[in-house]
C-alpha positions as MATLAB code, in Angstrom:
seq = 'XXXXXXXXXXXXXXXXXXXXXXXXXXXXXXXXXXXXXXXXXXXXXXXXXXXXXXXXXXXXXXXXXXXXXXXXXXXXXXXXXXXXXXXXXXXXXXXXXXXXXXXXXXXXXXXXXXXXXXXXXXXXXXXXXXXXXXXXXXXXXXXXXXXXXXXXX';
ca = [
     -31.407 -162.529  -95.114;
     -33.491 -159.964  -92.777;
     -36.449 -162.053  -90.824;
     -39.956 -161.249  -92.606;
     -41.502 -158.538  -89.851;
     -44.670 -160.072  -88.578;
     -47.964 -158.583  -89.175;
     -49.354 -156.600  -86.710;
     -52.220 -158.296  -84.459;
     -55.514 -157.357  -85.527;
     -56.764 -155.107  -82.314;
     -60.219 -155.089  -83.886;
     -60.760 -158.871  -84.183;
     -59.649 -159.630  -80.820;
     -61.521 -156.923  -79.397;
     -64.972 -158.332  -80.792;
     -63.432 -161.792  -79.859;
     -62.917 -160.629  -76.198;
     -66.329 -158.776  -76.112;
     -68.328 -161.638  -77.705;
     -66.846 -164.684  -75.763;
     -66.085 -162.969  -72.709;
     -68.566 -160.551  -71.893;
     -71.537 -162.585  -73.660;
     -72.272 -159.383  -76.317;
     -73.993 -160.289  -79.532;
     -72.409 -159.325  -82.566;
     -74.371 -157.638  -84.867;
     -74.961 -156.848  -88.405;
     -77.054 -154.378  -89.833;
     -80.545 -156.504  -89.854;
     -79.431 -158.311  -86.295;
     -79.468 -154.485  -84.984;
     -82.847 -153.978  -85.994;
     -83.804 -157.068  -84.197;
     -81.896 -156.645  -81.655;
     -83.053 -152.994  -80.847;
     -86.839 -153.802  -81.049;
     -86.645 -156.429  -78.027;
     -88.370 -155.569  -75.112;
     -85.543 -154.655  -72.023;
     -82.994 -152.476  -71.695;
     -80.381 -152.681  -73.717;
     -76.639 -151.455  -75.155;
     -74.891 -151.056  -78.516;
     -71.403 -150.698  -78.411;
     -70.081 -148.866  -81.769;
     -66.624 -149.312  -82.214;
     -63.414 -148.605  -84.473;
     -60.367 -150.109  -84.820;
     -58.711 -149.859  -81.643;
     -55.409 -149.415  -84.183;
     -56.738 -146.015  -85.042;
     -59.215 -145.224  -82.245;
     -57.639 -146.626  -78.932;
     -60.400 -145.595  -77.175;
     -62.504 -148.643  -78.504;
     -59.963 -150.818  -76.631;
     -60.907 -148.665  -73.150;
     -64.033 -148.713  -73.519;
     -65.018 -152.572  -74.532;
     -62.561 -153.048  -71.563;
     -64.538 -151.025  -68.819;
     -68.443 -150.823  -70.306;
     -68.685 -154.779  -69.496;
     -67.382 -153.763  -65.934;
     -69.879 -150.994  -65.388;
     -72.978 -152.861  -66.800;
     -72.525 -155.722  -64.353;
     -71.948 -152.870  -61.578;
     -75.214 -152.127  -61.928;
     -77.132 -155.143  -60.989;
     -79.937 -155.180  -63.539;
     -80.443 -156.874  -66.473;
     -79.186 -155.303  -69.894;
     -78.860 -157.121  -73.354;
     -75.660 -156.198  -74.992;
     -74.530 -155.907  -78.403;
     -71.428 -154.926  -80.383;
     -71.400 -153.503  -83.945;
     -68.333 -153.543  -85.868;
     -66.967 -150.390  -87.765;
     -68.505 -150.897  -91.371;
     -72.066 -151.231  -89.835;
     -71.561 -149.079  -87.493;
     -71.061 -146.632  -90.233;
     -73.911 -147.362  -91.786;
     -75.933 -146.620  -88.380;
     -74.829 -143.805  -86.835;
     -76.938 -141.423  -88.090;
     -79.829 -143.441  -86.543;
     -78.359 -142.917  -83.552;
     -76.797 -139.571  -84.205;
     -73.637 -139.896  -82.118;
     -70.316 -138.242  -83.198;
     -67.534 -140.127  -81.538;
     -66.533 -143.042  -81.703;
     -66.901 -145.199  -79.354;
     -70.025 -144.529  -78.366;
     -72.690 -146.812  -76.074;
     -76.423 -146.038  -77.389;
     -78.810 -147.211  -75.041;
     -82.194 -148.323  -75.898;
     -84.905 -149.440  -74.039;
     -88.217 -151.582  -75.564;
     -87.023 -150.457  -79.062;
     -86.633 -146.773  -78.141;
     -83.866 -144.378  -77.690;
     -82.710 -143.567  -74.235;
     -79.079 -141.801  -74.850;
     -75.864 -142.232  -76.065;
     -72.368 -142.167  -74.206;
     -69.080 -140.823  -76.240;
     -65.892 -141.894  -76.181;
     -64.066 -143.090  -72.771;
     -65.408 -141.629  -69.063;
     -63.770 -141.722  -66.095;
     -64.973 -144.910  -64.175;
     -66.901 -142.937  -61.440;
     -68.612 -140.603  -64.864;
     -69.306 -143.773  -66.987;
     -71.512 -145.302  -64.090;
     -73.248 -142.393  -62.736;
     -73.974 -141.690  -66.823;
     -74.831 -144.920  -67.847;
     -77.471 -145.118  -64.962;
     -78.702 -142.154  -65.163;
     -79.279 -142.654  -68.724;
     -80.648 -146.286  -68.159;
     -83.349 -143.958  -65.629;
     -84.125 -142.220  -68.196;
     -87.461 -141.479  -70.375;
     -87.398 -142.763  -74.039;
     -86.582 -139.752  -76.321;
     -85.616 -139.242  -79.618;
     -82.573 -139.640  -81.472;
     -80.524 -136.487  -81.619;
     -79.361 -135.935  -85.432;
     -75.744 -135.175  -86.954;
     -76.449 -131.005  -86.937;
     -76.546 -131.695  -90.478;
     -77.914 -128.589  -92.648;
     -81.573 -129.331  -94.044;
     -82.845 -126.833  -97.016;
     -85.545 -126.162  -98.748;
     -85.262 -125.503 -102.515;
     -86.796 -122.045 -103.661;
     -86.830 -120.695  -99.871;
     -84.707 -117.849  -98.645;
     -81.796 -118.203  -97.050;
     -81.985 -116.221  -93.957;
     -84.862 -115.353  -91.871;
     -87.412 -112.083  -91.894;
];
């Protein structure tokens, strides 16, 4: 009788586990975003996949934690799980997972992509946590208008 292969661990779980218990982020939903992005402060959402199929997740909710506390001012800090982060990314209108989206007093200060170099994800993350409020850069996704012509005169 061949042994019954165990399942493989669940990255995802114990990477919200190890961000949530550890590093004190809040794990939000859809209407706990909302919430959570209208609070006065600066703050970060951490959108992240599976680590399984995006290994970068794993990096990143590894060294983010680090960097934020390197930077010796306050910053609320949430997590967002794939399926809502689905949901919300066009709000946010980053491309790559994982991605931090800062906010500040309910508005939009910038987004980071994917895993930095230590040295790149600090000098980033501050410069974007300097940074003026702006708006939310979209998905480059096409917008027409029915009845008007296609190219320009």
């Amino acid at each position: 009788m061949t042994p019954t292969p165990s399942p493989p661990p669940d990255r995802l779980a114990a990477l919200i586990a190890k961000l949530t218990e550890r590093d004190a982020f809040l794990l939000l939903d859809e209407a706990g975003e909302a919430a959570f992005a209208a609070a006065p402060g600066a703050a970060v959402l951490l959108f992240v996949e599976d680590p399984s199929t995006v290994p970068e997740s794993w990096d990143v909710g590894v060294v983010l934690p680090e960097v934020l506390k390197d930077l010796g001012q306050p910053c609320r800090t949430g997590v967002v799980a794939p399926a809502t982060g689905r949901s919300l990314r066009a709000r946010y209108g980053f491309a790559r997972w994982p991605a931090a989206v800062f906010l500040r007093d309910g508005g939009y200060l910038g987004a980071i992509e994917g895993m930095k170099d230590w040295p790149v994800l600090l000098a980033e993350t501050r410069a974007i946590l300097s940074g003026p409020v702006r708006r939310p850069p979209g998905l480059g996704v096409e917008v027409r208008v029915e009845g008007a012509a296609s190219s320009c005169h």
